[in-house]
C-alpha positions as CSV (number, residue, x, y, z in Angstrom):
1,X,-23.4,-97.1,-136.5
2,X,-25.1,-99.7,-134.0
3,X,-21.9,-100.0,-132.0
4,X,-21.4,-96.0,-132.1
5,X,-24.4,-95.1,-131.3
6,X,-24.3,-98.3,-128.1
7,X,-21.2,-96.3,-126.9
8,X,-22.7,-93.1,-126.7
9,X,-26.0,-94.2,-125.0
10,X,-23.6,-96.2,-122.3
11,X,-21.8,-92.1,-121.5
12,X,-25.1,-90.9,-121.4
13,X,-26.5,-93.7,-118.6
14,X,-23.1,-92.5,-117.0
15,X,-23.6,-89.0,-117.4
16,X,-26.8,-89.1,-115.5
17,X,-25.5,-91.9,-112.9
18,X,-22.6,-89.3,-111.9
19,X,-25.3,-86.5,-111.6
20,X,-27.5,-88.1,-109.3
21,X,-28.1,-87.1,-105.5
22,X,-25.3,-89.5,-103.2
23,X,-27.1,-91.7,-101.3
24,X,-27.2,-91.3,-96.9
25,X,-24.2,-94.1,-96.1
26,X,-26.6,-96.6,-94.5
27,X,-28.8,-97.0,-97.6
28,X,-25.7,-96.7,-99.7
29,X,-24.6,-99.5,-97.5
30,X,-27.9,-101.4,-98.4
31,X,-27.5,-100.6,-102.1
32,X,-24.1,-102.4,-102.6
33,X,-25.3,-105.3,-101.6
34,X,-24.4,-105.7,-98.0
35,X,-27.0,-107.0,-95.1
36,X,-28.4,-104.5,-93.0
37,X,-26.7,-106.4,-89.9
38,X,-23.6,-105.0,-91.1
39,X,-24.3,-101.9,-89.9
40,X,-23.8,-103.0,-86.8
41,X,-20.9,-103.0,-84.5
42,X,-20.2,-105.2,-81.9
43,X,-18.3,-103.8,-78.8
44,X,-17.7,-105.9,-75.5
45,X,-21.1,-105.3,-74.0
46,X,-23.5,-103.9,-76.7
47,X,-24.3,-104.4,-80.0
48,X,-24.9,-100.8,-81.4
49,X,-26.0,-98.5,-84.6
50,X,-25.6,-94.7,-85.2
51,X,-27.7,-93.5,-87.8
52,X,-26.6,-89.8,-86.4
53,X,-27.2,-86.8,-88.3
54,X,-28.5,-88.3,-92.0
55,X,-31.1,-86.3,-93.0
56,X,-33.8,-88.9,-92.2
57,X,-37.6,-87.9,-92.0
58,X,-38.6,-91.5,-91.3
59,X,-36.3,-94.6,-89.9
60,X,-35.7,-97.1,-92.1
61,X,-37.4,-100.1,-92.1
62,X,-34.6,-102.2,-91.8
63,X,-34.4,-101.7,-88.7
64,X,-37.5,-103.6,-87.3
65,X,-36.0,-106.8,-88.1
66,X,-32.5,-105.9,-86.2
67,X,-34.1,-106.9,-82.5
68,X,-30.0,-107.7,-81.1
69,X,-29.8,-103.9,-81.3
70,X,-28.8,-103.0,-77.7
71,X,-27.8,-99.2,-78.2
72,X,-29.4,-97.1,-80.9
73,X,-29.0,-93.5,-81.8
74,X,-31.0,-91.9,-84.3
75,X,-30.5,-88.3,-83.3
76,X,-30.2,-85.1,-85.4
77,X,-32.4,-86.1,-88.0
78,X,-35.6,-85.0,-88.9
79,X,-37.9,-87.6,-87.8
80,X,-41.6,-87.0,-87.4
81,X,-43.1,-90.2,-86.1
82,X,-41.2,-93.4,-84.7
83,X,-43.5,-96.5,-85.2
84,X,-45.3,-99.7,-83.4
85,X,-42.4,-101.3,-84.5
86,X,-40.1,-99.5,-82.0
87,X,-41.6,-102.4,-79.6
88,X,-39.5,-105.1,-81.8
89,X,-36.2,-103.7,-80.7
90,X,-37.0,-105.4,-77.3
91,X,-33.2,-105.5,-76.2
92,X,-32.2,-102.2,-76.4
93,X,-30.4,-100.6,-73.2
94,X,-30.1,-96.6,-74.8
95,X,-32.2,-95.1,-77.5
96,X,-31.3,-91.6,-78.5
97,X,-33.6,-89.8,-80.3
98,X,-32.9,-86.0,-79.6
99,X,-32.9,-83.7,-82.0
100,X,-36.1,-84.4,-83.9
101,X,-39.7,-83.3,-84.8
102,X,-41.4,-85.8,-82.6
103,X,-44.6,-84.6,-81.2
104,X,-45.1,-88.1,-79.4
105,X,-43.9,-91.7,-78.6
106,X,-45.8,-94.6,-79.4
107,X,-47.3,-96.4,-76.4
108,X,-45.2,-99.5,-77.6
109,X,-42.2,-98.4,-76.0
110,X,-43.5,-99.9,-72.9
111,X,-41.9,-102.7,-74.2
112,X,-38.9,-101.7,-74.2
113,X,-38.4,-103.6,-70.5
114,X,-34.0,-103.5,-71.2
115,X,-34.4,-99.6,-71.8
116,X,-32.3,-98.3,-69.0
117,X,-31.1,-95.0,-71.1
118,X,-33.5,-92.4,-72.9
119,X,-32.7,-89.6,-74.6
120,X,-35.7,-87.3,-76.4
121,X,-34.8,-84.0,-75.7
122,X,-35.2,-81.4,-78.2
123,X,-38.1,-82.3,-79.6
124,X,-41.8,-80.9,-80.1
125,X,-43.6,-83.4,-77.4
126,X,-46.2,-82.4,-75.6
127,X,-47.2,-85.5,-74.0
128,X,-45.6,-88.2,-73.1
129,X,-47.2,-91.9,-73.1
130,X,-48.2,-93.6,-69.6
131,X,-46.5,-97.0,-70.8
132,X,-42.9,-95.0,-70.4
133,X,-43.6,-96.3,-67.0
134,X,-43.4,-100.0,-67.7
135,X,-39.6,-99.2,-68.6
136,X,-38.6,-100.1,-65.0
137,X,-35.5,-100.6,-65.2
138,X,-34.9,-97.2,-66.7
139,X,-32.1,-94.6,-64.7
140,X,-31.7,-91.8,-67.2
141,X,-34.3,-89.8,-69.1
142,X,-33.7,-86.2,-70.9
143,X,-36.7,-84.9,-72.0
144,X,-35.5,-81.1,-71.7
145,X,-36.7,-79.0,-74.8
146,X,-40.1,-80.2,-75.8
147,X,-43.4,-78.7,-75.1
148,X,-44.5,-80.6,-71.7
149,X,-46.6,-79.0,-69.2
150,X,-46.9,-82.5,-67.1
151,X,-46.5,-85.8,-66.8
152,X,-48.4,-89.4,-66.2
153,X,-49.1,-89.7,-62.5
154,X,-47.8,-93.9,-63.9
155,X,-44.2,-92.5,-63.4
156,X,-44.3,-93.2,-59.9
157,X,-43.2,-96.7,-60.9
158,X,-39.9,-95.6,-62.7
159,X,-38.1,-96.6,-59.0
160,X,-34.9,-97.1,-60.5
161,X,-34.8,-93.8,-62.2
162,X,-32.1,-91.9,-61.0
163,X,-31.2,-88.7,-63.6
164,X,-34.3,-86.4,-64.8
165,X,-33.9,-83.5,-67.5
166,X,-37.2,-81.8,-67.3
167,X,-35.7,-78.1,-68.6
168,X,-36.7,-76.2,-71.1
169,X,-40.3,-77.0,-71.2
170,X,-44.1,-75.6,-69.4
171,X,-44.0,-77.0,-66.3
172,X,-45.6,-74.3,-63.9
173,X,-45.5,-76.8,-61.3
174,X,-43.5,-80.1,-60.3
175,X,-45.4,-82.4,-61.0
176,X,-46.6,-84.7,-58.1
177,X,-45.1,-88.4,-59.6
178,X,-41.4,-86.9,-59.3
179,X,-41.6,-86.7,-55.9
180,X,-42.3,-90.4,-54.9
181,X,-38.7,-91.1,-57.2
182,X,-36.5,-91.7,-54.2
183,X,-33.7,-93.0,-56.4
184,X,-33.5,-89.8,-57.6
185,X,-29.5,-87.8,-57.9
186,X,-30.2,-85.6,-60.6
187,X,-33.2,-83.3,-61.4
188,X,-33.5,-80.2,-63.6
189,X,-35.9,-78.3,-64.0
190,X,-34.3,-75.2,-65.0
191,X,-36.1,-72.8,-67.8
192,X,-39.5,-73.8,-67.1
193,X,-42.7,-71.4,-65.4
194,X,-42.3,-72.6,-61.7
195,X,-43.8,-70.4,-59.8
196,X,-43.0,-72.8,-55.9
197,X,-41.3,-75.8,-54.8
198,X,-43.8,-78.2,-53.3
199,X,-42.7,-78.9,-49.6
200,X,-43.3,-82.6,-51.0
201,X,-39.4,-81.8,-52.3
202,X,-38.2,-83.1,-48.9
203,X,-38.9,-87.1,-50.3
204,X,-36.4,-86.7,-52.8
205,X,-33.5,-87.8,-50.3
206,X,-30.9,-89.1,-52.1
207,X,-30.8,-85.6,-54.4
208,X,-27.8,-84.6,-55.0
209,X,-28.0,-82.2,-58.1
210,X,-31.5,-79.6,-58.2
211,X,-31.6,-77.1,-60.7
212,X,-34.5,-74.9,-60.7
213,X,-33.1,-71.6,-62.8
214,X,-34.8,-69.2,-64.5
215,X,-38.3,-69.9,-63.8
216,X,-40.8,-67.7,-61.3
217,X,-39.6,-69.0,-58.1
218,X,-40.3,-66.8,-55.0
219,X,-39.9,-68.7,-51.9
220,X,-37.8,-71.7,-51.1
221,X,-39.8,-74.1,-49.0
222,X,-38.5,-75.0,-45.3
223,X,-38.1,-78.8,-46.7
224,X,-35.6,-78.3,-49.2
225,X,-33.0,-77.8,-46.0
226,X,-33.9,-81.4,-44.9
227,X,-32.3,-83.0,-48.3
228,X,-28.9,-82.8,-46.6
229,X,-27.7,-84.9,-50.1
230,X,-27.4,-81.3,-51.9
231,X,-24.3,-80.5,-53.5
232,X,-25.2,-78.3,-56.2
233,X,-28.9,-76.2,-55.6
234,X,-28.7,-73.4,-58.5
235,X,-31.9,-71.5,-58.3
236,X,-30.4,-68.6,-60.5
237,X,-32.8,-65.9,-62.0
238,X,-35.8,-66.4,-60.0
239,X,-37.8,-63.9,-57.6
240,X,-36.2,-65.2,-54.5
241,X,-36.7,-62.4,-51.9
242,X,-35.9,-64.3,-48.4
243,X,-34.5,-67.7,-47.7
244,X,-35.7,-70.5,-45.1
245,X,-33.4,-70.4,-41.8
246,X,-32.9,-74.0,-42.0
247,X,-30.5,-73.7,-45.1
248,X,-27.5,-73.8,-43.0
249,X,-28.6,-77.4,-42.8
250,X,-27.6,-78.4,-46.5
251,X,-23.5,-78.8,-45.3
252,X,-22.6,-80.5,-48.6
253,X,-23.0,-77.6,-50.2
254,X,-19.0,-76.5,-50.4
255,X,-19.4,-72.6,-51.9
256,X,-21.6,-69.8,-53.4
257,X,-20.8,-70.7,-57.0
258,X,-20.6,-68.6,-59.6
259,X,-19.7,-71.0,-62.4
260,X,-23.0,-73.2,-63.9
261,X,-20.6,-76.7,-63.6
262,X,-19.7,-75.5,-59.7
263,X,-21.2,-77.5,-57.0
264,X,-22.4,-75.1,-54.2
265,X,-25.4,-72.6,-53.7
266,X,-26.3,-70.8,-56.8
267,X,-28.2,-68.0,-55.9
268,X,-27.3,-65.3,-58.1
269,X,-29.5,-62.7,-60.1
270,X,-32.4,-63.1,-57.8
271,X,-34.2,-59.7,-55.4
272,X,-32.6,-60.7,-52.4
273,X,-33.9,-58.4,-49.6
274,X,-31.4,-56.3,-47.1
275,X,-29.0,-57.5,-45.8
276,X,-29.0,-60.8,-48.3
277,X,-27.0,-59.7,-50.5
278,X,-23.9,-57.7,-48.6
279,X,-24.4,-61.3,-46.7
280,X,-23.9,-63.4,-49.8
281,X,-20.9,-61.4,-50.7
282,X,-18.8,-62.8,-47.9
283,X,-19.4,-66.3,-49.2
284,X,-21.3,-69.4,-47.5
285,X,-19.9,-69.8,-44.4
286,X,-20.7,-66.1,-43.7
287,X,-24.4,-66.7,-45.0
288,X,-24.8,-70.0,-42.8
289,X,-23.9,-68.2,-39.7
290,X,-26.4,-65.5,-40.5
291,X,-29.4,-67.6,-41.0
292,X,-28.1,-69.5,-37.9
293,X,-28.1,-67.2,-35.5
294,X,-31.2,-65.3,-37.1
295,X,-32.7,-68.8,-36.0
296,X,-31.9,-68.6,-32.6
297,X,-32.4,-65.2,-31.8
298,X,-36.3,-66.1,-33.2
């Protein structure tokens, strides 16, 4: 009877082991008795861990005590706070964290001085901390789909930055500190309320990609012409009426493109007065002579 009724209570523990919800793989990993380091893999330059798409609403906390980290990605989750402890991970060269519920980064990732690659688009900020700035080293930030309406006047010190993703957010103005980023190549700002472009613009002279579509835009200031960098200025779906003589100026520009990935002039779906548009139509070279010899004839 004792053995029998042993037997029975053993199918039953195994009835309700099979049942159970399956573990996310890195905690499963944990679970089976492995060390949290061997999560890790080890390429030729950079330690890195993917905890991609696992249903998180909080990191682990295993991961405070893995400082060698150099590359971690915890996007696609549904994380609602990252922690003081981010400032642990102290060698880490890219941190993706897109695709969340973060409404704001803790201060602490000012001490992230390695960071050189950040990634927190598509999330609910609304701020973003001033200590960002003490990432000096950093090239590449996407902070495209939040809720920011500006920025901390600090990242002026961000001198090695060279790729901004600001789209998808409030902005009804640039703000100021973007335009003492000379290292600049990359800015978008596309999907945003702009209503101008500062003539401050003209600092930015190593840009070479400016996206400033679908916002409010009316005017084009004369400066923009004197970043002679440009080879791709889409200012698609604005209220562009007229634009600056000078433009004839920006030679790198090879086309009017059509395609989003073109380099050239993107100009479309804008009120372009008379003759603008018939102008356009006949491509860039005819709309440089136009604007050139409006010039001279003023």
């Amino acid at each position: 009877m004792g053995t029998e009724h042993s037997k029975n209570e053993g199918r039953s523990s195994m009835f309700f082991l099979r049942k159970g919800p399956k573990l996310p793989a890195w905690e499963d990993a944990l679970l089976s008795g492995k060390e949290p380091k061997s999560l890790l893999k080890r390429g030729l330059r950079y330690v890195s861990l993917s905890l991609i798409m696992k249903g998180m609403t909080s990191a682990p906390d295993f991961l405070w005590g893995l400082p060698e980290v150099q590359k971690l990605n915890l996007s696609r989750n549904q994380l609602v706070v990252i922690p003081p402890s981010l400032g642990k991970l102290d060698r880490l060269v890219v941190l993706n964290l897109g695709g969340n519920c973060l409404k704001c980064l803790p201060k602490e990732i000012g001490l992230l001085r390695n960071l050189k690659v950040l990634f927190v688009n598509t999330n609910c900020l609304t701020e973003v901390p001033a200590e960002l700035s003490l990432c000096r080293k950093l090239e590449v930030l996407s902070l495209s789909h939040n809720c920011l309406s500006q920025l901390p006047l600090s990242f002026t010190d961000l001198t090695s930055l060279r790729k901004l993703n600001l789209s998808n957010n409030r902005f009804v103005q640039i703000p100021l500190c973007i335009f003492s980023l000379r290292s600049l190549d990359f800015l978008h700002l596309g999907s945003n309320r702009l209503e101008n472009i500062a003539e401050s613009v003209q600092y930015l002279v190593n840009l070479q990609i400016f996206i400033v579509e679908n916002n409010n835009i009316r005017t084009l200031p004369r400066s923009l012409c004197f970043i002679t960098t440009l080879e791709l200025l889409n200012v698609d779906y604005n209220a562009i009426q007229t634009l600056p003589d000078d433009l004839y100026l920006l030679r790198r520009l090879p086309r009017i493109a059509w395609n989003p990935m073109d380099k050239g002039l993107h100009i479309a779906h804008n009120p372009l007065s008379r003759p603008l548009p018939e102008v356009v139509e006949g491509g860039l070279d005819v709309l440089f002579n136009y604007l050139r010899e409006k010039k001279e004839h003023n």
